[in-house]
NUVEXZA-908072 format. One line per 4 residues: their letters; for each residue z, x negated, y of C-alpha. Coordinates in Angstrom, 1 decimal, decimal comma, m for minus. Layout:
A> Z:X:Y  ...
This chain:
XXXX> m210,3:143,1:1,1  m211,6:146,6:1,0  m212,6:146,3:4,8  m214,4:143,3:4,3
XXXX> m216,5:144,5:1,5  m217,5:147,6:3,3  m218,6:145,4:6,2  m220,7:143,8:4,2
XXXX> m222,2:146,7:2,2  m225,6:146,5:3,4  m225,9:143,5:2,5  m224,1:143,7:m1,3
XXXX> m226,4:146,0:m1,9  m228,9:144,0:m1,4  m227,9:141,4:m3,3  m227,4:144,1:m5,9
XXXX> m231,2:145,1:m5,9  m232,0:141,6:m6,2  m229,7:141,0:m9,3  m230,7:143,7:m11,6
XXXX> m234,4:142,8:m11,5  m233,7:139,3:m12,8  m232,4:141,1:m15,9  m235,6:143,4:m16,3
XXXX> m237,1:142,6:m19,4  m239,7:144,7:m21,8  m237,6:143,5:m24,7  m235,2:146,7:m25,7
XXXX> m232,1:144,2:m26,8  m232,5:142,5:m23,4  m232,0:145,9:m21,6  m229,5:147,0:m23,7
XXXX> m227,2:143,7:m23,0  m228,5:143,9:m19,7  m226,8:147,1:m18,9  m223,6:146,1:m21,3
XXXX> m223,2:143,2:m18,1  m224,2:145,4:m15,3  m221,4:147,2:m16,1  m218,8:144,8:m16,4
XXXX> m219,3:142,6:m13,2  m216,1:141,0:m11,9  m215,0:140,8:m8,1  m218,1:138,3:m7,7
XXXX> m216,0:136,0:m5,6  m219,2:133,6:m5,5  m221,8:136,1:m4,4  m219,5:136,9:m1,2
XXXX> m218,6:133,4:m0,2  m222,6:133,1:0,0  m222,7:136,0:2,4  m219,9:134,5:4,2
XXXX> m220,7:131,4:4,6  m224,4:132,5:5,9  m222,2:135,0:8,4  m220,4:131,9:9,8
XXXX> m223,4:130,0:10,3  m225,2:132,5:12,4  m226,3:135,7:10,1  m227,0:136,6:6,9
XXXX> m230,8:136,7:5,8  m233,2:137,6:3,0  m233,0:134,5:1,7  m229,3:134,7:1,5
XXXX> m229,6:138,0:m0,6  m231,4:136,1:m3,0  m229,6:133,1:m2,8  m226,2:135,2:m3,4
XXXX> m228,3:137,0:m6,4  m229,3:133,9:m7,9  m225,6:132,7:m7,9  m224,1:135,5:m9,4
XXXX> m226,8:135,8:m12,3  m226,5:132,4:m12,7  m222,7:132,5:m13,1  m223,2:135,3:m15,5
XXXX> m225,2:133,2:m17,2  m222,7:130,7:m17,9  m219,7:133,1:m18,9  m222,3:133,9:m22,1
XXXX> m222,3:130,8:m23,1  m218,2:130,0:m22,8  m216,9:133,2:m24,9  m219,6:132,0:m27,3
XXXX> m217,8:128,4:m27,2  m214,2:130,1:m26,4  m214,8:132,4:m29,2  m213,5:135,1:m26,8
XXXX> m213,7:138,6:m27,5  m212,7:140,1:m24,0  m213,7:139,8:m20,6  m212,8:142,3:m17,8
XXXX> m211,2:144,4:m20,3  m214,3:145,4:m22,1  m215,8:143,4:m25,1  m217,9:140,4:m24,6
XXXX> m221,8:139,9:m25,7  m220,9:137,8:m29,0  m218,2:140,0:m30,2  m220,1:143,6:m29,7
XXXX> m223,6:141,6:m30,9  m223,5:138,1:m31,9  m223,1:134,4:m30,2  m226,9:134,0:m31,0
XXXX> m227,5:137,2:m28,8  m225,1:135,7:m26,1  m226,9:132,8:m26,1  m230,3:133,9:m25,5
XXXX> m229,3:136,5:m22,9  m228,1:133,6:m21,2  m230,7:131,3:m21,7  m232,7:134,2:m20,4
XXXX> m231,0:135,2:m16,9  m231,4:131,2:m16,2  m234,5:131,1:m17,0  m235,4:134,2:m14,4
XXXX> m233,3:132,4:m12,1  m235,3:129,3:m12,0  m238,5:131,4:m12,0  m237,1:133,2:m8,9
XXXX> m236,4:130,4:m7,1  m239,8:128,9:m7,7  m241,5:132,0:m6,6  m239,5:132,1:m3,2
XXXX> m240,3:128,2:m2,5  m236,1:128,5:m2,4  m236,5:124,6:m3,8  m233,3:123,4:m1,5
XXXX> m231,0:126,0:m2,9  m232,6:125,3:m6,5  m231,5:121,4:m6,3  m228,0:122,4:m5,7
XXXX> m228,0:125,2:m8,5  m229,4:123,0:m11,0  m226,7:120,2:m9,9  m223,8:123,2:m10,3
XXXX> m225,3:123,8:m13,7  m225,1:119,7:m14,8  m221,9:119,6:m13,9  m220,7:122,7:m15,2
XXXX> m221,9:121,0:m18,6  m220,6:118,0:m18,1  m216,8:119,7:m17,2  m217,5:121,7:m20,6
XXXX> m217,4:118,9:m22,6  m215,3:117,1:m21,2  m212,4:120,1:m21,5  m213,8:120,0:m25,2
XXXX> m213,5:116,4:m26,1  m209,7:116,8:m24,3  m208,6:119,6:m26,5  m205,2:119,4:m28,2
XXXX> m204,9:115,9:m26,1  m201,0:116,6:m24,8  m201,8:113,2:m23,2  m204,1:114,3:m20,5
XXXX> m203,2:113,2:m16,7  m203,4:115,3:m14,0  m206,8:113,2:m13,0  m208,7:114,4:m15,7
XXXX> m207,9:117,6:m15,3  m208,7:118,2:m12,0  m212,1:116,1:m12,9  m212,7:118,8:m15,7
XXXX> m212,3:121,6:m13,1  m214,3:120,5:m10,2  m217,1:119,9:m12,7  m216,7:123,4:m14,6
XXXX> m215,7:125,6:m11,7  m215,7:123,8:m8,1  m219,5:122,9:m8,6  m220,6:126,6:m8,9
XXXX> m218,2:127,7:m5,9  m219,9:124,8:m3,6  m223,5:125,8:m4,8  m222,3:129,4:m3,3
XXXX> m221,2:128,5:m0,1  m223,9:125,5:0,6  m227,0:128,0:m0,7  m225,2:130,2:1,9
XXXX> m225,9:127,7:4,6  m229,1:127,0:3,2  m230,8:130,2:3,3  m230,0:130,1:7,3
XXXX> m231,6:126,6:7,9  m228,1:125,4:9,4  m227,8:121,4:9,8  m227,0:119,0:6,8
XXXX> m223,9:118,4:8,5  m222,8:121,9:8,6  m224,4:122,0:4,5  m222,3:119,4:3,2
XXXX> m219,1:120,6:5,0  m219,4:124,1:3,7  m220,2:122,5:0,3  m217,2:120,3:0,8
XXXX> m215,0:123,7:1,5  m216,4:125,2:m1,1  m215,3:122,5:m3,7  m212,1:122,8:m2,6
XXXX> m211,9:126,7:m2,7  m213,0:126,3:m6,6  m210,8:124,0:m7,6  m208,0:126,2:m6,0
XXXX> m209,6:129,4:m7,5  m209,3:127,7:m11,3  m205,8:126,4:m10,9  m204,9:130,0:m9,8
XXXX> m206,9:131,6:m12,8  m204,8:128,6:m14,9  m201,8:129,6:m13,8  m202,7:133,7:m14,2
XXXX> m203,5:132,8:m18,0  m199,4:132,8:m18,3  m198,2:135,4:m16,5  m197,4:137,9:m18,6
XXXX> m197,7:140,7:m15,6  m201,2:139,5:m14,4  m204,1:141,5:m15,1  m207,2:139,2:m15,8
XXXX> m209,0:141,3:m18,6  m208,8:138,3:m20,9  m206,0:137,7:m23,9  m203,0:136,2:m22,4
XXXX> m201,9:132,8:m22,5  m205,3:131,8:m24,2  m205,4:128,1:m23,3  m202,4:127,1:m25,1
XXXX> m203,9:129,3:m28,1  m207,4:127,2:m27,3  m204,7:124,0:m27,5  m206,0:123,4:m23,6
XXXX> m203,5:121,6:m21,2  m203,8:123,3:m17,9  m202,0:121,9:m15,0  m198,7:124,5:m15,5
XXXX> m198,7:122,5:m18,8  m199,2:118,9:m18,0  m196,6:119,2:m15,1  m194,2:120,8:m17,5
XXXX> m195,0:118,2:m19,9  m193,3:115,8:m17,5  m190,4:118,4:m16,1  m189,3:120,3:m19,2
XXXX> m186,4:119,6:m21,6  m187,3:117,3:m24,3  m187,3:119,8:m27,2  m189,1:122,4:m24,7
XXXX> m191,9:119,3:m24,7  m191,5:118,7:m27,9  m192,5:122,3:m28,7  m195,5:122,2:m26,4
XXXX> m197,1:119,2:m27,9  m196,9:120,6:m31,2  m198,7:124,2:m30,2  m201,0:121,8:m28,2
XXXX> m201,9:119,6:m31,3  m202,0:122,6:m33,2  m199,2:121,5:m35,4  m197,4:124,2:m36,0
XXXX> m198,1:128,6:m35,3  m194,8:129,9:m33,1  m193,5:133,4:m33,1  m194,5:135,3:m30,2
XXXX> m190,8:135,5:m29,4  m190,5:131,4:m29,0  m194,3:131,3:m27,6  m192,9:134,1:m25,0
XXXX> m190,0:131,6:m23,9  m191,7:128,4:m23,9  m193,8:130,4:m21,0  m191,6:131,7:m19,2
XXXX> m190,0:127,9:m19,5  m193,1:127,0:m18,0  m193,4:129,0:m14,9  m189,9:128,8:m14,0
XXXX> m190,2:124,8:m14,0  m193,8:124,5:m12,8  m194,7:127,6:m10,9  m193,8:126,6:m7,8
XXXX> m195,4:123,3:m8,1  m199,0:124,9:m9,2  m198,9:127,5:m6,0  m198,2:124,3:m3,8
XXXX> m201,3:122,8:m5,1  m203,2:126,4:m4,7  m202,1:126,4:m1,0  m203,0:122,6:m0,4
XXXX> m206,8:123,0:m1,5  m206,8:125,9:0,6  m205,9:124,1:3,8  m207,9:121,0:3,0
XXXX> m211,2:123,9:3,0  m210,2:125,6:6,3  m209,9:121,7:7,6  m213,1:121,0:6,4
XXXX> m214,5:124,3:8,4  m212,1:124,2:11,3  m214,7:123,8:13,7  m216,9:127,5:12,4
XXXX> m215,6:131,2:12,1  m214,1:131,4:8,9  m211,6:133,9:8,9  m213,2:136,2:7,0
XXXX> m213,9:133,4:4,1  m210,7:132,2:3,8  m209,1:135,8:3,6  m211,4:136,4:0,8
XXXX> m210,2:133,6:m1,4  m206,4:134,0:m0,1  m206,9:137,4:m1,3  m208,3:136,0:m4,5
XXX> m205,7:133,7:m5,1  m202,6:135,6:m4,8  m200,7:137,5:m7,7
C-alpha cells in the first residue's frame, strides 16, 4: 500500500490542493471545522480509485484531480450528516463535528462542502462527472432511509440489505471510479464497466466495514459493535439470525428490537457467537464482489485497483 501511494504522490497532492480550497470560507466557524476535518481524513479509499481508474484508462489528468477532490469532499460531506443521524461521537479516533460543536454546525458544514462542490463543478463545465455525483448523492439518501425505516426489523432479508448498501455506500464508490474514467474522455463502454466495478467494490467495502464493527481487535476509530447498539441488522446478523442456536437468536432479536439492555459480558459472547458462526460466510461474500469487479475490468490494467481495495478489505 505504501508503494502505491508514493507512486501516486504527485498526483495526491494535487488532489489535496484542490480539496482544501473547497473548504475556504471567510466565515471563522467554517475555518475552524474546516481544519477540525482536515485533520482527521481517513485512508480516502474513493479519492484513489478515481486516480486509478483514470491510470488504467490511459493517464491521470487535471480534471481527474478535481474530479477525485470533488469525491472526497463530497463524501466528507455525507459523513457530517450520518453521525448527526447516528448520534455518533467518534470517527477516526478523534471527536466528530456534532459532539465537539453541535448537529446544527455538522449540518451546515455539510450543506456547505456540497454546495462548493456543485459550484466547482459548474465552474469546470465537469457537467458529466456532476450527473453521476448528484445520482451517488440520491441514492445515498434513499439507502439512508431505507436503513432507517428497517431499524430494529430482525426480519430483514438479505435482499434488502444488500439494496440498503449499494444505495448508501456502492453509489459513492461507482461515482469514484466512473468520474475517474470520465475526466480521461474514455468510451461509455469502458464508463459503465468501471462504474459497474466500482459498485461491486462498494458493496464489498461496506460488508467488510460490517463485519469490522464486531471484531473486537479491529481498529476502525468508531465505538465497537455500534450497529447492534443502533438496533441495525448487518449481514453477520441476519445470517446468524438463520445459523445460531435458538436462544442465541432469541437474544439477538431482543437487543435488535431493543427489548431488553445486556451486560457487556453476554453482549461480548453473543459476538463472538456471531463471528464464529458467520464469519466465514461474510469473507466469502467480501471475496465474491471482489471477483465479480476484476471480471467486470478483466479486459484493462487493474492490478494496482484491485490491490487497493484487497488491501482495504482485509483485517
Amino acid at each position: 500500500m505504501t508503494t502505491l501511494i508514493n507512486s501516486l504522490k504527485p498526483h495526491i497532492e494535487a488532489v489535496d490542493k484542490q480539496f482544501v480550497a473547497l473548504f475556504q470560507s471567510a466565515n471563522p466557524i467554517m475555518n475552524e471545522v474546516a481544519t477540525h476535518l482536515l485533520n482527521v481524513r481517513g485512508k480516502q479509499i474513493r479519492m484513489l480509485m478515481t486516480l486509478l481508474s483514470a491510470e488504467a484508462l490511459g493517464g491521470i489528468t487535471d480534471a481527474t484531480h478535481r474530479s477525485a477532490a470533488l469525491i472526497e469532499a463530497l463524501h466528507l460531506s455525507t459523513l457530517l450528516h450520518d453521525d448527526v443521524i447516528d448520534h455518533a461521537t467518534m470517527r477516526r479516533h478523534q471527536t466528530t463535528v456534532n459532539a465537539r460543536w453541535d448537529n446544527a454546525t455538522a449540518i451546515l458544514t455539510g450543506d456547505f462542502i456540497y454546495a462548493r462542490c456543485l459550484q466547482t463543478a459548474l465552474q469546470y463545465k465537469d457537467y458529466n462527472a456532476m450527473e453521476h455525483i448528484s445520482k451517488a448523492v440520491t441514492e445515498m439518501s434513499d439507502g439512508e432511509l431505507l436503513q432507517k425505516y428497517h431499524t430494529k426489523d430482525f426480519t430483514m432479508t438479505e435482499a434488502v440489505y444488500m439494496d440498503i448498501i449499494r444505495k448508501k455506500t456502492a453509489a459513492l464508490f461507482a461515482a469514484s471510479c466512473v468520474c475517474g474514467a470520465i475526466s480521461v474522455n474514455a468510451t461509455m463502454q469502458s464508463q459503465r464497466q468501471f462504474y459497474n466495478a466500482g459498485l461491486q467494490l462498494g458493496i464489498a467495502f461496506q460488508i467488510y466495514d460490517d463485519l469490522l464493527d464486531i471484531m473486537p481487535e479491529a481498529h476502525t476509530g468508531k465505538i465497537k459493535d455500534n450497529d447492534l447498539r443502533e438496533h441495525k441488522m448487518t449481514l453477520p446478523f441476519i445470517h446468524f439470525a438463520q445459523h445460531g442456536t435458538s436462544q442465541q437468536r432469541q437474544l439477538l432479536e431482543k437487543l435488535i428490537h431493543g427489548d431488553i439492555s445486556a451486560t457487556d459480558t453476554d453482549r461480548a459472547a453473543l459476538l463472538q457467537a456471531v463471528l464464529l458462526t458467520s464469519e466465514g460466510y461474510v469473507r466469502q461474500r467480501i471475496q465474491n464482489h471482489i471477483e465479480q469487479a476484476k471480471t467486470i475490468l478483466i479486459n484493462y490494467p487493474k492490478e494496482r485497483l484491485c490491490m487497493l481495495f484487497e488491501f482495504s478489505c482485509r483485517s
